[in-house]
DOVOSE-288703 format. One record per residue: residue number from 1; x, y, z of N, C-alpha, C, CB in turn. Coordinates in pm, whole numbers. Glycine has a CB too. Layout:
% DOVOSE-288703
NUM | X | Y | Z | X | Y | Z | X | Y | Z | X | Y | Z
...
% end
This chain:
% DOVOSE-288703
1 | 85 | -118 | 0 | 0 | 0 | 0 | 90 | 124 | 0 | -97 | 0 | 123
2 | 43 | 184 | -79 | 101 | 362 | -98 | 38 | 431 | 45 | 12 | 468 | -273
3 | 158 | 585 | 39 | 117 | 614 | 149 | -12 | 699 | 101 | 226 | 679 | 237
4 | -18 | 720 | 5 | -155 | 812 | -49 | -287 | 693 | -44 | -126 | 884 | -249
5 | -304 | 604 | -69 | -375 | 474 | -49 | -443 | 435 | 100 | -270 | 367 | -83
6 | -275 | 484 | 173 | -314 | 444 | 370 | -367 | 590 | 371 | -140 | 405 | 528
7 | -367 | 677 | 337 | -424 | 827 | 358 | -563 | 793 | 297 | -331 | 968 | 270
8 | -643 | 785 | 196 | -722 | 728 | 123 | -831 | 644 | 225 | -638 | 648 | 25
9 | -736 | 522 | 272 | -821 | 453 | 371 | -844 | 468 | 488 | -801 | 361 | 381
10 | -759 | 602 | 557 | -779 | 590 | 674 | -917 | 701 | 687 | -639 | 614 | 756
11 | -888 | 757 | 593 | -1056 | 870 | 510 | -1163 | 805 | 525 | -1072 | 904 | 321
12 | -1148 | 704 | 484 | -1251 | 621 | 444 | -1317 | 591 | 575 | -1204 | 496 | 365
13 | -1256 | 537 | 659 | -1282 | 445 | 775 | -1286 | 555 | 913 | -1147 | 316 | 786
14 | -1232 | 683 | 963 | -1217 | 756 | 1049 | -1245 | 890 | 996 | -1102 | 735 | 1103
15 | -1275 | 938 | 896 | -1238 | 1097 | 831 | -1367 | 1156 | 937 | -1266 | 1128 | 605
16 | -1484 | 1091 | 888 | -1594 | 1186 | 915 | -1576 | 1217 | 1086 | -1757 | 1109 | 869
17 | -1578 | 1096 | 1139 | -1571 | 1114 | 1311 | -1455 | 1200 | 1323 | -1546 | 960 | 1410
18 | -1372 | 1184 | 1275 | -1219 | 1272 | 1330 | -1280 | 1411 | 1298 | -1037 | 1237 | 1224
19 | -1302 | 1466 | 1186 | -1373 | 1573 | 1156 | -1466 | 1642 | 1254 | -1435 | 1539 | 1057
20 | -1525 | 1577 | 1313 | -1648 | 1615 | 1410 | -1566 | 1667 | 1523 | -1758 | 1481 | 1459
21 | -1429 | 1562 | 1568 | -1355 | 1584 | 1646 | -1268 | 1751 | 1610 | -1281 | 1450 | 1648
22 | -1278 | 1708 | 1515 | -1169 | 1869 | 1533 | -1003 | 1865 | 1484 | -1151 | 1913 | 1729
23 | -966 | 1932 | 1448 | -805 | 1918 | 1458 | -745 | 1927 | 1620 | -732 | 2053 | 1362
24 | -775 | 2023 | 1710 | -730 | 2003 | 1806 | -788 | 1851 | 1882 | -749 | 2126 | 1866
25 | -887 | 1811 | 1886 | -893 | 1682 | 1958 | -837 | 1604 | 1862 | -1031 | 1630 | 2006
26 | -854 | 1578 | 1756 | -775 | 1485 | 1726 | -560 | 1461 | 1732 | -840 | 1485 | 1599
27 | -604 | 1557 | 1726 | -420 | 1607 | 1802 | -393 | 1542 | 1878 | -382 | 1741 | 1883
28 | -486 | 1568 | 1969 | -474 | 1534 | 2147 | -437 | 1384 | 2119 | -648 | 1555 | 2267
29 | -547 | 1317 | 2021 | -556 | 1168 | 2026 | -410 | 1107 | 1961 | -697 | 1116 | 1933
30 | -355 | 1172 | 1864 | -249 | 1158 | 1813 | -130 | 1139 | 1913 | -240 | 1255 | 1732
31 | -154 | 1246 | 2000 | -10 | 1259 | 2140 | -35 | 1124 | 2213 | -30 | 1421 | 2292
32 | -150 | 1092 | 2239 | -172 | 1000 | 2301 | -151 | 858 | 2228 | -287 | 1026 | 2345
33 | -150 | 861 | 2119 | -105 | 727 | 2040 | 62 | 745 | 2071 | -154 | 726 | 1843
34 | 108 | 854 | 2040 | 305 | 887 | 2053 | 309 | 833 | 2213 | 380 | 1119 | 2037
35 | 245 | 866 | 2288 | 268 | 800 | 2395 | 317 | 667 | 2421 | 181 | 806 | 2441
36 | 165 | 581 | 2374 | 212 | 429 | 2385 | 294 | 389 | 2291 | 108 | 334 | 2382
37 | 348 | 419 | 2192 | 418 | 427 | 2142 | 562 | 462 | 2185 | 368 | 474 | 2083
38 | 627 | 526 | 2280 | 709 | 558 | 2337 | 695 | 517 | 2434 | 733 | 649 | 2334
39 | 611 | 432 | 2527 | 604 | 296 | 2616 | 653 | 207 | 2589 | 506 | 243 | 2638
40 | 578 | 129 | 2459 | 634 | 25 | 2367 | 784 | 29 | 2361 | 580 | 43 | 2226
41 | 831 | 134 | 2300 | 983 | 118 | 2316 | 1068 | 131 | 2427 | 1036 | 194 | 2246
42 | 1057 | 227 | 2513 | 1131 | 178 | 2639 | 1083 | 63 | 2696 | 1131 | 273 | 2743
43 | 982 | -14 | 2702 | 1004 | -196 | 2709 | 1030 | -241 | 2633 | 921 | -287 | 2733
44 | 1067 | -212 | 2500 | 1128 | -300 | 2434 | 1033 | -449 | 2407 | 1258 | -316 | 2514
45 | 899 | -390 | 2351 | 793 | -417 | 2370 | 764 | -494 | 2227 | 717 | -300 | 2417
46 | 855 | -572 | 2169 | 824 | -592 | 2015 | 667 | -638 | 1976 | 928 | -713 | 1960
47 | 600 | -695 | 2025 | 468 | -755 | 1954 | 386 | -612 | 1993 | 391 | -931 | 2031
48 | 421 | -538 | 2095 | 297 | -429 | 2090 | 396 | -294 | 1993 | 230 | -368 | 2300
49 | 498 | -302 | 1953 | 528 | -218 | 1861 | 485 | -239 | 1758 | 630 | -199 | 1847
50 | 465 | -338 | 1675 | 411 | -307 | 1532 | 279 | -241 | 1545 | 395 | -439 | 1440
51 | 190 | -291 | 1622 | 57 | -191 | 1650 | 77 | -46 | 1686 | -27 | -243 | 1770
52 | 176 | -16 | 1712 | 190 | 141 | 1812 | 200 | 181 | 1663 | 353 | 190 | 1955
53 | 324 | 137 | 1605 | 365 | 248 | 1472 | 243 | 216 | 1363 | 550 | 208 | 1385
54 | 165 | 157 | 1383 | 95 | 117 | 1265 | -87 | 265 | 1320 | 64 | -133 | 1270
55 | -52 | 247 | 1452 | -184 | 342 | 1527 | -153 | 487 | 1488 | -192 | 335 | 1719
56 | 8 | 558 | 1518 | 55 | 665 | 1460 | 75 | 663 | 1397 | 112 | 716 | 1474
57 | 79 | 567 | 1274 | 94 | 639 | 1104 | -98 | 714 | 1064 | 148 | 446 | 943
58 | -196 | 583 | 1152 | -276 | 651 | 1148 | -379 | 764 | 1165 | -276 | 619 | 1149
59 | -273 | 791 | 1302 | -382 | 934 | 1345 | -258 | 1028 | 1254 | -410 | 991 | 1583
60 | -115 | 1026 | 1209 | -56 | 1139 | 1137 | -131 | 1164 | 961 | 122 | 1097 | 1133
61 | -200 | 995 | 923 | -258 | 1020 | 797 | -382 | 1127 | 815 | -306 | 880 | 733
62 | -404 | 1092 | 921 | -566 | 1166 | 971 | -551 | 1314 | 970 | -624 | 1124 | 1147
63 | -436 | 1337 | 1060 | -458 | 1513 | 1107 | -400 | 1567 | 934 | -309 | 1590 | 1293
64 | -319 | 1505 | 895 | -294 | 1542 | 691 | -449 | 1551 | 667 | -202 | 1370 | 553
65 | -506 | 1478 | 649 | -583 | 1458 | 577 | -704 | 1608 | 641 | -617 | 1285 | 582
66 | -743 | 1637 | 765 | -765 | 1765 | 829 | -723 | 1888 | 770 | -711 | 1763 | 946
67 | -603 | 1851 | 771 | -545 | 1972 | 733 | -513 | 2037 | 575 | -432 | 1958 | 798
68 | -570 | 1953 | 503 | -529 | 1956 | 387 | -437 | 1894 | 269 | -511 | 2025 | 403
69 | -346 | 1802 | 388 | -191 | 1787 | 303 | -245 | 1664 | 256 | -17 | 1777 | 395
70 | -167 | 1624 | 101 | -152 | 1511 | 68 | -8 | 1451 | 113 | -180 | 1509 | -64
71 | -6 | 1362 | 213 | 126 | 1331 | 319 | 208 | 1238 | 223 | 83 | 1239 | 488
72 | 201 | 1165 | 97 | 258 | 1134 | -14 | 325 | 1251 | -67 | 171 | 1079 | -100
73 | 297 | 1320 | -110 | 346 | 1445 | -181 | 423 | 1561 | -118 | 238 | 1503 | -232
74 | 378 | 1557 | 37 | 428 | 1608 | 130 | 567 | 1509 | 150 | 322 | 1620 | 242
75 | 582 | 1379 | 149 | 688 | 1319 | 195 | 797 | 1330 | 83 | 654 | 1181 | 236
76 | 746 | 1326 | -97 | 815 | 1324 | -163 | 910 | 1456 | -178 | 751 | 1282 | -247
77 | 804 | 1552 | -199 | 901 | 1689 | -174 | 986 | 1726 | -76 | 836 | 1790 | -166
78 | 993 | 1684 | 62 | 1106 | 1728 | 127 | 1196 | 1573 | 141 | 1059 | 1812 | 282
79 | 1154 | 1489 | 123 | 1249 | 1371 | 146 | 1272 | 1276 | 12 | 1186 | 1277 | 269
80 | 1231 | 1322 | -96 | 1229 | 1224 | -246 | 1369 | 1215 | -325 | 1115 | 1297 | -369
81 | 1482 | 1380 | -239 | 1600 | 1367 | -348 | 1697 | 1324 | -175 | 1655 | 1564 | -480
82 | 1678 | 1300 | -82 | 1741 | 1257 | 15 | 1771 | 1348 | 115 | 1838 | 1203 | -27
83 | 1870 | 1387 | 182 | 1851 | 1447 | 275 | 1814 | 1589 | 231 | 1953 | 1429 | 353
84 | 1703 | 1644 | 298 | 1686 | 1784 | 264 | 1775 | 1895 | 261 | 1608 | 1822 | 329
85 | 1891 | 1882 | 345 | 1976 | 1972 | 355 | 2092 | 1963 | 247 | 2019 | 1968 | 484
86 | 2134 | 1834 | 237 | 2231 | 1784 | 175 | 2211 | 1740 | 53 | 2277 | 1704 | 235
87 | 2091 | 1663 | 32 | 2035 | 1593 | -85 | 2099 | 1501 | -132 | 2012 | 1662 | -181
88 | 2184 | 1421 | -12 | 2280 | 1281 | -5 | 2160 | 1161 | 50 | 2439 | 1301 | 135
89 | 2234 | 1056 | 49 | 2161 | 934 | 62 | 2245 | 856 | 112 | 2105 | 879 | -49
90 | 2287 | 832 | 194 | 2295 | 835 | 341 | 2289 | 1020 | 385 | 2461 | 745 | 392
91 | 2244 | 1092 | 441 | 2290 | 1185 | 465 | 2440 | 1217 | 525 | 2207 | 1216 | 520
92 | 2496 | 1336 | 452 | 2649 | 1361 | 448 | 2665 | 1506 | 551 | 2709 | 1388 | 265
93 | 2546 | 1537 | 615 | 2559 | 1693 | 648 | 2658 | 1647 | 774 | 2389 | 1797 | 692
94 | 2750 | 1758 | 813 | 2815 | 1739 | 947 | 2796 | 1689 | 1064 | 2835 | 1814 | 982
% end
């Protein structure tokens, strides 16, 4: 799946309720996914990490999708020729 596709579906399945919610509550809900998410890893929590990063890709497709951005197009333009600063691959900046 493309990330415009997981943006696409997460529309599909959460847009309207998140909407109702707001950008600021849904924010809120977002911090709160980074949370367990940053639980998960200081235990070193492997079976509940793939769910954490898979919960915050979805509330970050969500608040894009709020806000306007296409987060595909958004990712390609600052990260598509490699590092933004450098535009290396590994990044080469100091």
């Amino acid at each position: 799946m493309q990330v415009r596709e997981f943006q696409q579906q997460i529309e599909r399945i959460y847009l309207e309720r998140d909407a109702r919610r707001g950008l600021a509550g849904t924010h809120m809900w977002f911090c709160e996914e980074v949370g367990e998410l940053t639980r998960a890893l200081r235990r070193n929590d492997k079976a509940g990490l793939e769910g954490e990063f898979a919960d915050v890709a979805a509330w970050l497709a969500t608040l894009a999708s709020l806000s306007g951005i296409d987060l595909q197009a958004a990712l390609e333009k600052k990260y598509g020729k490699g590092c933004p600063r450098c535009h290396a691959s590994p990044c080469a900046c100091p």
